[in-house]
N, C-alpha and C positions, 0 to 999 in steps of 0.2 A: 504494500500500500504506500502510494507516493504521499512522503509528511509535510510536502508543499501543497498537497485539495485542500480546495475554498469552499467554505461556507455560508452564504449567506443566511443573516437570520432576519425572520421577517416577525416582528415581537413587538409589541406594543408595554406589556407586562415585565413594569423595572426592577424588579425581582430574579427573574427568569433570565433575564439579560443580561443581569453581573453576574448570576453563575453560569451563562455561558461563555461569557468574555470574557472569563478567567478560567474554566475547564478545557473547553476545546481548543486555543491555542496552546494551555500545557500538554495537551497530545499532539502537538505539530501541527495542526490545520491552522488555515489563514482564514479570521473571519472580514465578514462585511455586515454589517447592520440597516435596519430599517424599522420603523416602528408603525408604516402603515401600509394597505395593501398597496396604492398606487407608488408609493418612493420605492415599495419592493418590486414590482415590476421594472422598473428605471435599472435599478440596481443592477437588476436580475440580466436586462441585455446587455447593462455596462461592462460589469463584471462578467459576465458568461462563467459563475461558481460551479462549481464540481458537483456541486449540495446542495439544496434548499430544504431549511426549516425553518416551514410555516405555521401560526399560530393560525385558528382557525377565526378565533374572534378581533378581530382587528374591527379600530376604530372608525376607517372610512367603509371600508366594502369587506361582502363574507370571504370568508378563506376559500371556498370553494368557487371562486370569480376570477379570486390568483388562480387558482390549479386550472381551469379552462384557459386562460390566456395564454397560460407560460404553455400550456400543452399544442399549442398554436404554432408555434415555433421551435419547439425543445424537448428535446427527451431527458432531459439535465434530473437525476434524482428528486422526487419532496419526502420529505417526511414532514407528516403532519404532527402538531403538536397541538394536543386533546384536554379538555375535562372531562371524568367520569361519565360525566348525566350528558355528554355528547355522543353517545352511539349512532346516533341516525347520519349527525353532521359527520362522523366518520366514517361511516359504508358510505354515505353519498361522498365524499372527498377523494375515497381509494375508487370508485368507479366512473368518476369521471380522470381518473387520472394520479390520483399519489398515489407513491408507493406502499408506503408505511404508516406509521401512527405508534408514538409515545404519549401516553395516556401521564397527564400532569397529577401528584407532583412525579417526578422520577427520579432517579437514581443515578451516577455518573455511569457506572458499567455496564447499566440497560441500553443508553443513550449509548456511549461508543458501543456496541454491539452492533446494533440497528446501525448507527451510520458507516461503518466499515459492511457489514454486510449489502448494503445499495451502493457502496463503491464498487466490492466487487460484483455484485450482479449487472450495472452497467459497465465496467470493465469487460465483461464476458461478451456482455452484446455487442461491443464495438469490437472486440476481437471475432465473434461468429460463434456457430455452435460448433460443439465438439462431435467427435462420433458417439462417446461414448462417457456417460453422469455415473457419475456412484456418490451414495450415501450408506455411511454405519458398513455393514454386509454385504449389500444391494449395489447391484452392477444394473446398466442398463445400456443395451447396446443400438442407441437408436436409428444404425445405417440397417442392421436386420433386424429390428423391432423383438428382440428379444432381453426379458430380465432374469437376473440371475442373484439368486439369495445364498450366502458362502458357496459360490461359486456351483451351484444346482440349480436347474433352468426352473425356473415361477411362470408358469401358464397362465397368462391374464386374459381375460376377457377381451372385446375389441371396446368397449366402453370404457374399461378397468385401466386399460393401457392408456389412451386417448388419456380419462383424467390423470395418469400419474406423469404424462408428460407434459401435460400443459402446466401442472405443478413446477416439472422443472423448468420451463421456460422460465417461469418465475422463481425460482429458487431463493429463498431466504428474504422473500417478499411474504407479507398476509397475502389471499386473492382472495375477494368478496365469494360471496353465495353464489351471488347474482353475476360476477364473471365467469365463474367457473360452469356457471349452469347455459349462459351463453355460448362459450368456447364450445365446452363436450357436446350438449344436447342443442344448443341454436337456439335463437333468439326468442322461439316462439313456447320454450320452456324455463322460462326465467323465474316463474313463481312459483316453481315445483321442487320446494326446497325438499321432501322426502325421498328423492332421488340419490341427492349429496348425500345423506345419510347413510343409506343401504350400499352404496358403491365406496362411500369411503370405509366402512366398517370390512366389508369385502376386500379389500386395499390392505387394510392394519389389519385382516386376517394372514394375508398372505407375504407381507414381509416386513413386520413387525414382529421382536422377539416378544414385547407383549405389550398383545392387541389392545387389549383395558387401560394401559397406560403407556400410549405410544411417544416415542423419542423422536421422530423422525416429519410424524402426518401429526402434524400437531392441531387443536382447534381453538382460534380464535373466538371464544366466547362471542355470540350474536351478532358475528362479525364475516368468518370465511374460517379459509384453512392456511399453513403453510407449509410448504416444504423447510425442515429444518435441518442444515449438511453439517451443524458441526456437535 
């Protein structure tokens, strides 16, 4: 991970903002600031940052107006930055377009996890895909569409497969319900959240050492799922 990524923070909340201007450039990053959506947009083409973390409630416009705009012209990471009692404001933010979501207050080592993880996930897109993902056990060879759990081939369904690679696409990103149910099953099944259910359970059947308490297909509480690689 290059200790020269920028980060722009787009933060209204002067709390939130000393501890970032003093945590994240102790881990190497260079930040930039902003404390309203429009200065963050400005910012946002000035600098062309590595990173965006956006507060959703800012003082002139919603947070979720930043992530359509910047999604206009930029694939540039966001992580959202949440209150609790914002669930809906946060499925609706990761589905028009952010990545992530650190749920306030938070942690230093929650926060550098999440944003090394959306480095390297767009890292990986700018380099391409690979032939072949592994997480834990789990080999996945996606030029022959074959997975492999300690190295013994896992016969997955053509739905089973479908969701666990569009998981990888996104790797070490949440993906909404509602994206996941678009990608696998199409647009025209996006409210048929007992689907995700039954196939993800099928999934943490079959290469999860255990299913009840998976390491890997993890679920975001009222939110989606993620692929988790480390």
């Amino acid at each position: 991970m290059s200790q020269e990524a920028t980060i722009l923070l787009i933060e209204d909340e002067a709390e939130i903002l000393r501890f970032l201007r003093t945590t994240l450039p102790a881990h190497g990053f260079r930040i930039y600031e902003a404390t309203t959506g429009q200065a963050g947009l400005i910012e946002a083409k000035t600098r062309n940052p590595d990173l965006i973390l956006l507060d959703l409630g800012l003082p002139d416009v919603d947070g979720t107006e930043v992530i359509r705009q910047v999604r206009e012209w930029t694939a540039t990471p966001i992580i959202v930055l949440s209150a609790r009692d914002q669930e809906q404001q946060k499925v609706a933010a990761l589905d028009i377009g952010a990545d992530d979501y650190v749920t306030k207050p938070f942690g230093v080592k929650e926060l550098l996890a999440r944003v090394r993880a959306a480095l390297r996930h767009a890292a990986r897109q700018e380099k391409g895909p690979d032939s072949t993902f592994t997480f834990g056990d789990v080999r996945i060879d996606l030029a022959r569409r074959q997975v492999f759990v300690s190295e013994k081939e896992s016969h997955l369904t053509p739905i089973e497969y479908k969701l666990l690679t569009t998981l990888v696409r996104h790797a070490g990103k949440v993906v909404t319900h509602r994206q996941l149910l678009k990608e696998v099953w199409g647009p025209l099944h996006v409210e048929e959240g007992h689907y995700l259910r039954v196939y993800m359970r099928q999934l943490r059947n079959k290469l999860e050492a255990t299913p009840a308490n998976p390491k890997y297909l993890v679920t975001e509480l009222g939110v989606g799922y993620r692929l988790r690689t480390e």
